[in-house]
C-alpha positions as CSV (number, residue, x, y, z in Angstrom):
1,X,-20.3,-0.7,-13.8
2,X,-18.5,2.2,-12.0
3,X,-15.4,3.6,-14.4
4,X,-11.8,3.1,-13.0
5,X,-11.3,6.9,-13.3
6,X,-14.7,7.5,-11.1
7,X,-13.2,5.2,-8.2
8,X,-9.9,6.2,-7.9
9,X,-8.0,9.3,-6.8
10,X,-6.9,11.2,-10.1
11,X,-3.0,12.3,-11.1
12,X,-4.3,15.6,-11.4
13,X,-5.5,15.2,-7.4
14,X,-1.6,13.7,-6.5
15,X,-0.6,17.0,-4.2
16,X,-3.3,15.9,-2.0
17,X,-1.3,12.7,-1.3
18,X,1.7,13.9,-1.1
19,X,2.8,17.3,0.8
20,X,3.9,19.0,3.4
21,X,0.9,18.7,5.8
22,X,-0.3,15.2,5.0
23,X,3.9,14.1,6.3
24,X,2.5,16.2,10.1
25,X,-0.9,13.9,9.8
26,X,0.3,10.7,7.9
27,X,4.3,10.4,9.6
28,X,5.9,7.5,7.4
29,X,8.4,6.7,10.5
30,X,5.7,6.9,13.1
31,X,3.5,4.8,11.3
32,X,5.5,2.1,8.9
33,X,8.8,2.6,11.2
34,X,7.6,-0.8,13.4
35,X,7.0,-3.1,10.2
36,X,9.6,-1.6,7.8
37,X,13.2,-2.7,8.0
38,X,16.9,-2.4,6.0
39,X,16.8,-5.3,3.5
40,X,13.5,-5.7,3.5
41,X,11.0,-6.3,0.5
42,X,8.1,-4.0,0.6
43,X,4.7,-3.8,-1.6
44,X,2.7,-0.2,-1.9
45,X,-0.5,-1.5,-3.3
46,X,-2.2,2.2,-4.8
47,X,1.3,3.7,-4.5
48,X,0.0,7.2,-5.9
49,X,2.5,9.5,-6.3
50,X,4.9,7.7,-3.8
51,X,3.8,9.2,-0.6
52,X,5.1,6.0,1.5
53,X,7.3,4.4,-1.6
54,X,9.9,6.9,-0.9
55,X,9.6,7.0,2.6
56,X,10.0,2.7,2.5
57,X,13.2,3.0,0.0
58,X,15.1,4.9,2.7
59,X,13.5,2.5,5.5
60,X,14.8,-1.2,3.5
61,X,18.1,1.1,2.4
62,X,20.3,-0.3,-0.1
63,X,19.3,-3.9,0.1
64,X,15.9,-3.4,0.2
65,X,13.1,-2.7,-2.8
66,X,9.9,-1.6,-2.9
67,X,7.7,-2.9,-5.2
68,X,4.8,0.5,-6.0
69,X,1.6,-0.5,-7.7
70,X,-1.1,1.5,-9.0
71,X,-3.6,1.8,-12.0
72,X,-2.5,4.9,-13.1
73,X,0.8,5.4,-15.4
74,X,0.6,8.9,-14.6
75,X,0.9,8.2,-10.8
76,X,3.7,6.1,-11.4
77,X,5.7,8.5,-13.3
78,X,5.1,10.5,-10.5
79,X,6.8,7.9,-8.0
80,X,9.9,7.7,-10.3
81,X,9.9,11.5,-11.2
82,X,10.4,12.5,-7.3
83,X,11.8,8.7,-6.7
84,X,14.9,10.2,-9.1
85,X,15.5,13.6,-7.6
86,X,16.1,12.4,-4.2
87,X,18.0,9.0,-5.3
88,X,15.7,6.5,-4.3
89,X,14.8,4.9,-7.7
90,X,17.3,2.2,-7.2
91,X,15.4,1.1,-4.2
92,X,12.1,1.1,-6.5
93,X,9.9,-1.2,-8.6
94,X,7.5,0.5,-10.3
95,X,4.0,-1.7,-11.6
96,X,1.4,-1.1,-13.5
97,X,-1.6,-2.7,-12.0
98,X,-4.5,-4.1,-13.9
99,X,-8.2,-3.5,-13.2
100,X,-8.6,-7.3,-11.8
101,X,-4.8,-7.7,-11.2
102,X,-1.9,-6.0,-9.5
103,X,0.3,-7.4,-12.0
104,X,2.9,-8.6,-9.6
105,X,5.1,-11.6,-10.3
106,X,4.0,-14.9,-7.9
107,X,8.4,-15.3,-7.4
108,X,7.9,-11.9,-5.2
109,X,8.4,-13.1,-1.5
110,X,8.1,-9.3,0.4
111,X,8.2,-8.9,3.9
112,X,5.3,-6.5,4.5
113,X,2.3,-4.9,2.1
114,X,0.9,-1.4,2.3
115,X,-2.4,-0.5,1.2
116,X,-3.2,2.7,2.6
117,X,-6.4,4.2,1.4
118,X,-6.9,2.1,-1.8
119,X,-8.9,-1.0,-0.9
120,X,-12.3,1.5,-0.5
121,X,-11.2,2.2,-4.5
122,X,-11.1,-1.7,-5.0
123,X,-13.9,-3.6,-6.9
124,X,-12.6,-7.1,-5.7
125,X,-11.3,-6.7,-2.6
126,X,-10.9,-10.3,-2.2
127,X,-9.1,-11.1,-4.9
128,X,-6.9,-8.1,-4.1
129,X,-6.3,-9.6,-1.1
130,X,-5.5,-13.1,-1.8
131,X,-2.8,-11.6,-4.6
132,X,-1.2,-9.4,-1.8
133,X,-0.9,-13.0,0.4
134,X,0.1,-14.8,-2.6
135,X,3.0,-12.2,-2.8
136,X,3.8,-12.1,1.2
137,X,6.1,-14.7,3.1
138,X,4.4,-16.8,5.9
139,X,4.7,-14.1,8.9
140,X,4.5,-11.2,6.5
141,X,2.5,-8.8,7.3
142,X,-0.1,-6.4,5.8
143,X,-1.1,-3.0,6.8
144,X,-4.5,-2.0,6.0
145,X,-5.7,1.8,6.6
146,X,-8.4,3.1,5.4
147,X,-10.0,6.4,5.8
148,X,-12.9,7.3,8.2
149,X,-14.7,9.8,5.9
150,X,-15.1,7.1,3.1
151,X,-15.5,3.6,5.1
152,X,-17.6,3.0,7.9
153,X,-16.9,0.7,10.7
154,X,-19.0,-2.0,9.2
155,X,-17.3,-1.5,5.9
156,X,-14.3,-1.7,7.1
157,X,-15.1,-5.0,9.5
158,X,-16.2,-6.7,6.1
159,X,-12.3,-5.7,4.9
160,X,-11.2,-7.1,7.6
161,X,-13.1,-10.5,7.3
162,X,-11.8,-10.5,3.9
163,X,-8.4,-10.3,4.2
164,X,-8.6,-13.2,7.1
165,X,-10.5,-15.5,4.9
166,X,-7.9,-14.6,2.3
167,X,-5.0,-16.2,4.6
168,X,-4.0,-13.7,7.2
169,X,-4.8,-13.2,11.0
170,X,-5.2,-9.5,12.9
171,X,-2.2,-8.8,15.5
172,X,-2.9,-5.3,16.1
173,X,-5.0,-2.4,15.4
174,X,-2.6,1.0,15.4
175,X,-3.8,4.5,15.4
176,X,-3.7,6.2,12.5
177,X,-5.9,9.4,12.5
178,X,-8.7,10.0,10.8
179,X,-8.4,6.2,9.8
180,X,-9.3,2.9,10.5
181,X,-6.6,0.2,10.6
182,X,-5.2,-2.8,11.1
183,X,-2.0,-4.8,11.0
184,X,-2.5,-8.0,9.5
185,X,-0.2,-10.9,9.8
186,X,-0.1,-14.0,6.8
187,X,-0.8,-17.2,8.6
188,X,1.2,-20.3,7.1
């Protein structure tokens, strides 16, 4: 069995995830402005540092939240360490996820899902993926990127098969570069 530390992007990696250039390549509003709106309830599954968790608290604004997951503590301290210095941790939920669990409460009812380059880190992507519908309102919607250099087109179609046989439907396939995505819709 592979160690959680082997498959997932290390704390000590984090300014990878989050800096200056990655906000030219990876543009929050260009790519979560369409799904993300004030009031809304938002899940980063594999937050990391809070790349896109900061960028969704001041999309859903004051009457929003964003729930973050991840494995690591250390990433999550890191999402309410720069969460707090720009005055978004109000907005912000941080979770510790467990190996075979994100941890989230089934009451959660969110409005759209993130998982941007995580689900290539994920041993059950299936059970993943029935958790994430199990926390999204019929018509929620799930956005599912992952990254070229890491998941093939066949991998990625296998994802995809996943997450429909998990309860959701594809309605679009944005471009995201260097990625493969899709924008996933919860049936029912």
């Amino acid at each position: 069995m592979t160690s959680i530390k082997k498959r997932v992007c290390p704390a000590t990696a984090s300014w990878t995830l989050d800096n200056f250039f990655r906000t030219i390549i990876h543009s929050p509003a260009r790519i979560l402005g369409p799904s993300v709106r004030p009031g809304d309830t938002v899940l980063d599954i594999g937050c990391g540092s809070g790349f896109f968790t900061r960028a969704m608290a001041r999309m859903v604004g004051n009457d929003g939240m964003v729930i973050a997951v991840d494995l690591q503590e250390e990433m999550l301290a890191k999402v309410r360490e720069r969460a707090g210095r720009e005055g978004l941790l109000p907005r912000i939920r941080t979770v510790k996820a467990a190996e075979r669990s994100l941890n989230i409460a089934t009451a959660i009812q969110a409005d759209f899902a993130l998982a941007f380059y995580v689900m290539h880190e994920v041993q059950d992507k299936e059970r993943l993926l029935r958790e994430v519908a199990n926390a999204l309102m019929p018509g929620g919607t799930l956005l599912l990127v992952e990254p070229k250099i890491h998941v093939s087109a066949k991998e990625f179609r296998v994802t995809v098969g996943l997450a429909q046989h998990a309860g959701f439907r594809v309605i679009s396939r944005p471009f995201i570069l260097f990625s493969r995505a899709v924008l996933l819709e919860k049936v029912g």
